[in-house]
C-alpha positions in Angstrom: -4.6 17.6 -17.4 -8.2 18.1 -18.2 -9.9 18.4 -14.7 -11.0 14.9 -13.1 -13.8 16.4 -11.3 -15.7 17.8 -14.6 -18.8 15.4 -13.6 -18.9 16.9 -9.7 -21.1 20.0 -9.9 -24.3 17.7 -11.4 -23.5 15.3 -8.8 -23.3 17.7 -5.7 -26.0 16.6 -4.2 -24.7 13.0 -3.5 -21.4 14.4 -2.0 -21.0 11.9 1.1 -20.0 12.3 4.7 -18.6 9.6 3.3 -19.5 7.6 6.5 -18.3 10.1 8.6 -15.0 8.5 8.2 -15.0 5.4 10.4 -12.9 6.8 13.0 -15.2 9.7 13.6 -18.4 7.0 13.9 -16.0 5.3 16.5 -15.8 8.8 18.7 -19.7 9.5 18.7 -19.8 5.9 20.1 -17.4 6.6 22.9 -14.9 3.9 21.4 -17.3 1.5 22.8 -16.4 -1.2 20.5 -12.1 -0.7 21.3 -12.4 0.1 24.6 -10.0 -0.8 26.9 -8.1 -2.6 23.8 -4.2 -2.3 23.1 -4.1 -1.0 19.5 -0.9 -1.8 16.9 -1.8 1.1 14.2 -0.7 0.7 10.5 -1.0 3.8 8.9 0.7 7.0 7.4 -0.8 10.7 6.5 -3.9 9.3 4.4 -5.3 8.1 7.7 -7.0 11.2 8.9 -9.8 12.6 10.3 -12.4 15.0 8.5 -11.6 17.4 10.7 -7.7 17.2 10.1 -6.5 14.7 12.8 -4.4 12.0 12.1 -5.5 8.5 13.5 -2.9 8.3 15.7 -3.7 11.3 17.2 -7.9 10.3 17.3 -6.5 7.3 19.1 -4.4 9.3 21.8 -7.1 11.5 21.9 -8.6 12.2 25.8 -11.8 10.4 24.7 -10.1 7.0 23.4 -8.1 7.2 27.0 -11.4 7.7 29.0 -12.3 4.8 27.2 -9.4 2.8 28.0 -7.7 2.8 24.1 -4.0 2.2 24.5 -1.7 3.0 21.4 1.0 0.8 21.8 2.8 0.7 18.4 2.8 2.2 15.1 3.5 0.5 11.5 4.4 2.5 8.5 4.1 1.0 4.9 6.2 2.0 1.9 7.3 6.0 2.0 7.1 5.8 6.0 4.6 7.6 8.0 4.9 11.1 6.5 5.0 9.8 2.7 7.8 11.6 2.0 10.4 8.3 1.6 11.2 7.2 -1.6 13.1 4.5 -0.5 13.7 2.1 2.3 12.4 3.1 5.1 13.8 2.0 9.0 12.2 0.9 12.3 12.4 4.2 14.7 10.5 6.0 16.7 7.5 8.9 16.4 8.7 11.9 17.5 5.4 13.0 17.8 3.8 10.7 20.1 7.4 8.6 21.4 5.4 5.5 20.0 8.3 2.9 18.4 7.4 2.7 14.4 7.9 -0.6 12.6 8.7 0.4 9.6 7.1 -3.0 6.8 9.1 -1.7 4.1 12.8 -1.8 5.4 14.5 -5.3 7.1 10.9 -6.5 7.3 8.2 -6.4 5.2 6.0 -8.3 7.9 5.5 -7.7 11.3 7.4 -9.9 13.8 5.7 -11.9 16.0 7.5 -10.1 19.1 5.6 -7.0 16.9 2.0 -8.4 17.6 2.6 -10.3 21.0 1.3 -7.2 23.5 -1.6 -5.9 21.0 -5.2 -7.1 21.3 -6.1 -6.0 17.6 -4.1 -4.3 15.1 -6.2 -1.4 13.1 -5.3 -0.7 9.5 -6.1 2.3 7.7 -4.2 3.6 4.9 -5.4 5.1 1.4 -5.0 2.7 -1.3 -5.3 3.7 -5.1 -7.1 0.5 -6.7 -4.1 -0.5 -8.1 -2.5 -4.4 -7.5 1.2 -3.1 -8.0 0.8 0.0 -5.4 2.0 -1.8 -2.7 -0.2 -0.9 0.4 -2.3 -3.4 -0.2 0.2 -6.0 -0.3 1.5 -4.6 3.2 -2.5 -4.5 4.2 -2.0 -8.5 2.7 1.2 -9.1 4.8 0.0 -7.6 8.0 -3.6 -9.7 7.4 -1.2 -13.5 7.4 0.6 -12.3 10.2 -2.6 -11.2 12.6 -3.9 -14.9 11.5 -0.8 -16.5 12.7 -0.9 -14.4 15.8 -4.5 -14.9 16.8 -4.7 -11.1 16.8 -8.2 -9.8 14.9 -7.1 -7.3 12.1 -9.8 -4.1 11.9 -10.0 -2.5 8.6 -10.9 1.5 8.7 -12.0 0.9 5.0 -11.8 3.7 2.4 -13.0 4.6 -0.9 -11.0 3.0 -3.9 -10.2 6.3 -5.2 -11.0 5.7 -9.0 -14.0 3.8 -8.3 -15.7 0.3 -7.7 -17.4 0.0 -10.5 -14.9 -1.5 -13.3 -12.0 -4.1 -13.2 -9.4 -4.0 -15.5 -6.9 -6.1 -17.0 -5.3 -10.0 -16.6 -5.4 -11.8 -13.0 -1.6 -12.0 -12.0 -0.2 -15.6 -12.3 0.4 -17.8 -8.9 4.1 -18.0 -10.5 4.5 -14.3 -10.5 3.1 -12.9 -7.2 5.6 -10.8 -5.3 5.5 -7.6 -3.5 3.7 -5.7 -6.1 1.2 -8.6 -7.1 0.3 -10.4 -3.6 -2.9 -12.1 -5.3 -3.9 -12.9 -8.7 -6.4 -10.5 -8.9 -6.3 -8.0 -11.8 -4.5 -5.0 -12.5 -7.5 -2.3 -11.3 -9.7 -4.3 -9.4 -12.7 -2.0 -7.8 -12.3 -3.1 -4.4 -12.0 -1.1 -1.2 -9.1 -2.2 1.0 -11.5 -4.1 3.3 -13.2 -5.8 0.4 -10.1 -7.0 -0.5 -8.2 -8.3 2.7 -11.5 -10.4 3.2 -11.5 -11.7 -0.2 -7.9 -12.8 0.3 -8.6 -13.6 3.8 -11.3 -16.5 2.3 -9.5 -17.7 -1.0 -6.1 -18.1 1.2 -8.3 -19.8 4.1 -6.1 -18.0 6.7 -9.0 -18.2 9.1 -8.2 -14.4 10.2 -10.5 -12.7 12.3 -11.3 -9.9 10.0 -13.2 -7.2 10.8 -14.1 -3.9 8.3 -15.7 -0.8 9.5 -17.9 -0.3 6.9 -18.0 3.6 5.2 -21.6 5.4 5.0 -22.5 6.9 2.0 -20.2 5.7 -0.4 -21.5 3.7 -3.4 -19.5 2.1 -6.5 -20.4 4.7 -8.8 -18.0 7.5 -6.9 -14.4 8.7 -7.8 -12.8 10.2 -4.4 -13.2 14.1 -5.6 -17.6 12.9 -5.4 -16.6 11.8 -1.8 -16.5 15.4 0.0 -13.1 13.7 1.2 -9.8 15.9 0.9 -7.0 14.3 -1.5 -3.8 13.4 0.5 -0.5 12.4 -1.5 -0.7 8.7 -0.5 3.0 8.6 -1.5 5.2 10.9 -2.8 4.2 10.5 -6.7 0.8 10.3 -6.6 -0.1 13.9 -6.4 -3.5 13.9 -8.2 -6.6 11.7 -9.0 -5.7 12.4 -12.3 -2.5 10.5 -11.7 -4.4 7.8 -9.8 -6.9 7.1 -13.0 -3.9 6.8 -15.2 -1.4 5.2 -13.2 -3.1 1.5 -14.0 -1.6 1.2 -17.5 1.3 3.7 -17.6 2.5 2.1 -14.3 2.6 -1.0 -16.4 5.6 0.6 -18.2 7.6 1.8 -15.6 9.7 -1.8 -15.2 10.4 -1.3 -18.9 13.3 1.4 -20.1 10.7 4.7 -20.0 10.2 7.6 -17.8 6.8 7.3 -16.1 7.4 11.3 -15.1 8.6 10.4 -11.4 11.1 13.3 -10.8 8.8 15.8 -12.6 6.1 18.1 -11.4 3.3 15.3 -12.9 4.4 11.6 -12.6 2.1 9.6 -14.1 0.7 11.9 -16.4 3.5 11.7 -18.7 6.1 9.5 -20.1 9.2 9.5 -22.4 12.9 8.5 -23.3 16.0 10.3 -24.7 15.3 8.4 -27.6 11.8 8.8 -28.2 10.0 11.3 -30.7 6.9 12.2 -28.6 5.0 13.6 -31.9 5.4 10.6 -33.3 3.9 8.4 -30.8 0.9 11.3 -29.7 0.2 10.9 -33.5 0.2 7.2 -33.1 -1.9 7.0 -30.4 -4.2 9.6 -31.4 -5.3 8.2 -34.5 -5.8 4.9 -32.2 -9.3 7.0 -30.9 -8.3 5.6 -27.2 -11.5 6.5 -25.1 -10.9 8.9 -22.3 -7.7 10.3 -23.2 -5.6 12.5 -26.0 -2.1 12.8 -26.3 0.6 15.7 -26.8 4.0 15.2 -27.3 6.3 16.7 -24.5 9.9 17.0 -23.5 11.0 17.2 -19.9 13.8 16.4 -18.2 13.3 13.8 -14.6 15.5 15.3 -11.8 15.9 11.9 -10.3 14.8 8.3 -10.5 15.2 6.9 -14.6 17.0 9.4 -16.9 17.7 11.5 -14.1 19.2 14.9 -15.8 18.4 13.5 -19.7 16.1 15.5 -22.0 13.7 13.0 -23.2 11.0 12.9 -25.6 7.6 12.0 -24.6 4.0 12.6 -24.5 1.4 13.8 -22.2 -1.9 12.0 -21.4 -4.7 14.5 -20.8 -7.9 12.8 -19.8 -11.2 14.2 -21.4 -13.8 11.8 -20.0 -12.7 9.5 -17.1 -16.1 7.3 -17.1 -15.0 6.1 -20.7 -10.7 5.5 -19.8 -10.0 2.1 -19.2 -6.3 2.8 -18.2 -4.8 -0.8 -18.4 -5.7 -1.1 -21.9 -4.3 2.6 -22.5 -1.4 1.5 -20.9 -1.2 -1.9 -23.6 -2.1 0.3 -26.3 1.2 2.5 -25.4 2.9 -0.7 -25.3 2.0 -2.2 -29.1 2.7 1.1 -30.2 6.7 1.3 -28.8 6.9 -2.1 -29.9 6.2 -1.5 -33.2 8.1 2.1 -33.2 11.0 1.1 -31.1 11.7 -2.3 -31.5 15.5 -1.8 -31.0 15.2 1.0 -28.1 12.1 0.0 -26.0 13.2 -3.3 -23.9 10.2 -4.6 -23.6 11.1 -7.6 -21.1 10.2 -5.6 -17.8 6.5 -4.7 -19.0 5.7 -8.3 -17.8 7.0 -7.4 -14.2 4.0 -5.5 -13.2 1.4 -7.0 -16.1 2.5 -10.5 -13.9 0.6 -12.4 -16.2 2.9 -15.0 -18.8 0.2 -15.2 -21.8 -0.5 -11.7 -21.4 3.1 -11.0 -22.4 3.4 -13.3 -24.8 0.7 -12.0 -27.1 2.4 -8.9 -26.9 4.2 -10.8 -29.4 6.7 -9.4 -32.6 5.5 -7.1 -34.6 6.3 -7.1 -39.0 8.5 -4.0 -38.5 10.3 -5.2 -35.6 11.2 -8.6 -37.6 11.7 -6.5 -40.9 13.9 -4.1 -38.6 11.4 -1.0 -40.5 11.1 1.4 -37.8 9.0 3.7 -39.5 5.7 2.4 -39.2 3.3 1.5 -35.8 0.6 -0.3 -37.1 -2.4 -1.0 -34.8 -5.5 -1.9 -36.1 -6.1 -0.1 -39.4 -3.8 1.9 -41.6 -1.0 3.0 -40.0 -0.5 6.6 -39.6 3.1 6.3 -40.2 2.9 5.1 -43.5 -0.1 3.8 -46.0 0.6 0.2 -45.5 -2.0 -2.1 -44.1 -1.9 -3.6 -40.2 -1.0 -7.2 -40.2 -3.5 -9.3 -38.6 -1.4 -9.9 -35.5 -1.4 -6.1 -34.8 -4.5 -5.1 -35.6 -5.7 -7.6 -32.9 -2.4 -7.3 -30.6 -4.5 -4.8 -27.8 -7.4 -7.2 -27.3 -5.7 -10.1 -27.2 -3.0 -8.8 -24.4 -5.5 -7.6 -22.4 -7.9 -10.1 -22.4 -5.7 -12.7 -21.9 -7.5 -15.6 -19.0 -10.3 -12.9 -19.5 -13.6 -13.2 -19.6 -16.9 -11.7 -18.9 -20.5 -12.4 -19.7 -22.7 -9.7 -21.5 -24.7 -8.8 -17.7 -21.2 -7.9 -16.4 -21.2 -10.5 -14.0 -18.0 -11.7 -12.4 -16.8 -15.4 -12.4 -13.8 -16.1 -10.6 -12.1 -19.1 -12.0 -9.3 -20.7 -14.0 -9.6 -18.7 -16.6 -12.4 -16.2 -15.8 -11.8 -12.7 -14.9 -12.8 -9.8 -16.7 -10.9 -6.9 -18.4 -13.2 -4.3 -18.1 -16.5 -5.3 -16.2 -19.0 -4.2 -14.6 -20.3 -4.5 -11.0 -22.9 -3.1 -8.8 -23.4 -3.8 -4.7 -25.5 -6.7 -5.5 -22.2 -8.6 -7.6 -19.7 -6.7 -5.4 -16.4 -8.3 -6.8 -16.3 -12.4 -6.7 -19.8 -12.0 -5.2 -19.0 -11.2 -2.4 -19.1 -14.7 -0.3 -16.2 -13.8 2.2 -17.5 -10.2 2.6 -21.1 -11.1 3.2 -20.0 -13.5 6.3 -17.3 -12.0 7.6 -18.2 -9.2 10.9 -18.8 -5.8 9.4 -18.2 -3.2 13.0 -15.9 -4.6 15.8 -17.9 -5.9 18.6 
């Protein structure tokens, strides 16, 4: 993959401390603001230190005891505390520290009252990847009703959304389809950092939670994490780059569908196929397409576990050449149309509305000529196919707009309008029109006190 970081040397001089991490602010003010607090921790390996300490290990630190900071619990997300799970995880115990772990994606995917009953605020920090079907932040979401219900503040260490907080991507998932990997209709890539978005959801639920973020210093919009200074951390145990990270927005949509997303490779989300699928085909597809941000070369590989385990399949690779033009959701659609109009037999498109979780969305994905015609020899979108010399019909050459603009849209300033029907696919914000302008964040307590 073409290096993410091919912007950082020009922009060395705005690398960021990035606010000294909040946990290091809290040690050069002697705890002061936890002191003498019981702590529940939900975290894993992302929560660290600059200087290479895990949370849990700032907390049990001899300053946070001189200042009376008890660690009474630990809660792991999806992968467990280490990262290294790919699958449900149990309840156990740290052999590190002795602290019990409740494990929120195992029996439970909340914590239990009985959980919450002896802590006097619950901390979260965990690296999200500014993705609505990564599921962290619907365990951050979880953990946020819980707290309410329990009286018990919640304290965000917030972090940077690692591809940025500038743009927003893609439809708002429907109330009808929310689950574990959509916990509010907010869109696919939505440019917030975990604590912007647990008080967002925190005011349009009304759950009355006592939210409270520990704002990061130095860190603007404008940054992907390899600007930050900060060292990458697998945040689980596919997401090995930041070039998977600005990808995985639209080629996660397609992992619910009958495709390899890479996962049991040496670069998930960086490249995806089928047994049945002629990767120089598609690349050709795609690249006559002239998707900003990203070229395509077909592949074969062969997963050692999770879909197609042991198959050969044919796929492509996505390279990305300029991340500040990829808008990954609509990559991801554009991927989409082009298997539907390729593979209308082989790709099952039903499970691409799974993590897309928005019904009119899907539906404009509609049926493409050769898939009624049963041609499979032709992908036309927009323009002349590359395929063959016949023309696009008019519900293909449109197909990738209208999918991903569906309950979209967005005024020509970039400003955001949360609504019924208005969201944008691919806005803009700055501080001043922080996402949903900001109304819940601008009230809510920004440092514990």
């Amino acid at each position: 993959m073409h290096a993410v970081g091919q912007k950082h040397d020009e922009r060395v001089g705005r690398r960021i401390d990035p606010e000294r991490r909040a946990r290091e602010a809290r040690v050069a003010e002697g705890f002061r603001s936890i002191a003498g607090k019981k702590v529940g921790l939900v975290t894993n390996v992302t929560g660290r230190a600059r200087d290479g300490r895990s949370t849990i290990q700032v907390l049990m630190s001899p300053e946070a005891k001189k200042a009376g900071v008890t660690l009474v619990r630990l809660f792991s997300p999806e992968h467990g505390l280490s990262t290294d799970a790919d699958a449900a995880v149990a309840s156990g115990t740290d052999p590190g520290t002795g602290l019990s772990v409740v494990s929120l994606y195992g029996e439970e995917r909340r914590p239990r009252p009985e959980d919450l009953a002896d802590c006097d605020l619950i901390l979260l920090d965990i690296q999200d990847v500014g993705t609505r079907f990564y599921t962290y932040i619907t365990t951050g979401g979880y953990v946020l009703e819980e707290a309410a219900r329990a009286k018990v503040p919640l304290v965000v260490l917030d972090r940077p959304d690692p591809i940025g907080g500038l743009l927003i991507e893609g439809p708002p998932a429907d109330t009808d389809k929310l689950s574990f990997t959509a916990h509010h209709p907010i869109p696919v890539r939505y440019g917030m950092t975990p604590g912007e978005l647990l008080l967002l959801v925190n005011g349009e639920k009304n759950l009355g939670a006592d939210v409270r973020v520990i704002r990061m210093r130095g860190w603007s919009r404008d940054l992907w994490y390899d600007e930050t200074g900060l060292e990458w951390t697998n945040p689980s145990p596919n997401m090995r780059s930041l070039g998977a990270a600005a990808l995985y927005p639209g080629v996660g949509l397609l992992e619910t569908t009958n495709l390899s997303v890479g996962r049991g490779t040496d670069t998930p989300f960086e490249i995806l196929g089928a047994p049945w699928l002629d990767g120089g085909r598609l690349a050709q597809i795609l690249n006559a397409r002239g998707i900003p941000g990203v070229r395509f070369s077909p592949t074969r590989f062969t997963p050692s576990s999770s879909v197609f385990a042991g198959q050969r399949c044919g796929g492509v690779r996505l390279d990305v050449v300029d991340r500040a033009a990829l808008r990954a959701v609509s990559v991801g659609i554009e991927i989409a149309v082009a298997l539907r109009d390729l593979y209308p037999r082989d790709w099952d498109r039903k499970g691409f509305v799974k993590l897309l979780a928005n019904g009119a969305a899907f539906g404009r994905l509609g049926t493409s000529t050769s898939s009624r015609s049963g041609a499979r020899n032709t992908c036309c979108i927009r323009g002349k196919s590359t395929v063959d010399s016949r023309q696009s019909t008019g519900q293909d050459e449109e197909a990738v707009s209208r999918i991903a603009s569906a309950s979209i849209s967005t005024s020509m300033s970039g400003e955001i309008r949360r609504g019924t029907s208005t969201m944008v696919v691919a806005g803009r914000i700055t501080p001043k029109n922080s996402p949903w302008a900001l109304p819940t964040f601008s009230q809510a307590p920004m440092s514990v006190t």
